[in-house]
N, C-alpha and C positions, 0 to 999 in steps of 0.2 A: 504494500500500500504506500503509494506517494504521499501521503499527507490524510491528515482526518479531518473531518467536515463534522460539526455539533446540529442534532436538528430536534426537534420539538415531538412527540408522535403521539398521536392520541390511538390507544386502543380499547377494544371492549372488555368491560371488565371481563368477562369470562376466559378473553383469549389472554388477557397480563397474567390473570393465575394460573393459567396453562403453563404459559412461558413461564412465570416461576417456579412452579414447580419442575421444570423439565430442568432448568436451571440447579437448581437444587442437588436434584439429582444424581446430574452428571457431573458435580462441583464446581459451577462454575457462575461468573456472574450473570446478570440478566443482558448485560450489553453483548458480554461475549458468547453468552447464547443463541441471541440473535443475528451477531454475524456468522456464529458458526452456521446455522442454518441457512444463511441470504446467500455465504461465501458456497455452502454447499448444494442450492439450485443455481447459483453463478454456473457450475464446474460441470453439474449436468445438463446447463442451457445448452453452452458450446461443443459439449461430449453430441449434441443433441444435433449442430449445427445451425444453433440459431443466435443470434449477431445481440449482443448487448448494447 
């Protein structure tokens, strides 16, 4: 990652405590959760052939 970008994000309650718990889980924080998952449809977009 070149550089990090701060942004605002509203979600539904249901899906926050989803992500913290999954978070939780697998030890880790709720940011790094998130990009773990984002970073991990990133990697199957392009596996995919489709352009970001």
């Amino acid at each position: 990652m070149d550089h990090e970008v701060r942004i605002t994000l509203r979600l539904p309650g249901d899906l926050h405590s989803w992500l913290v718990a999954q978070a939780k889980s697998a030890r880790r924080s709720l940011n790094s959760e998130i990009l773990h998952r984002l970073e991990g449809e990133c990697a199957t977009a392009e596996a995919d052939g489709e352009s970001l």
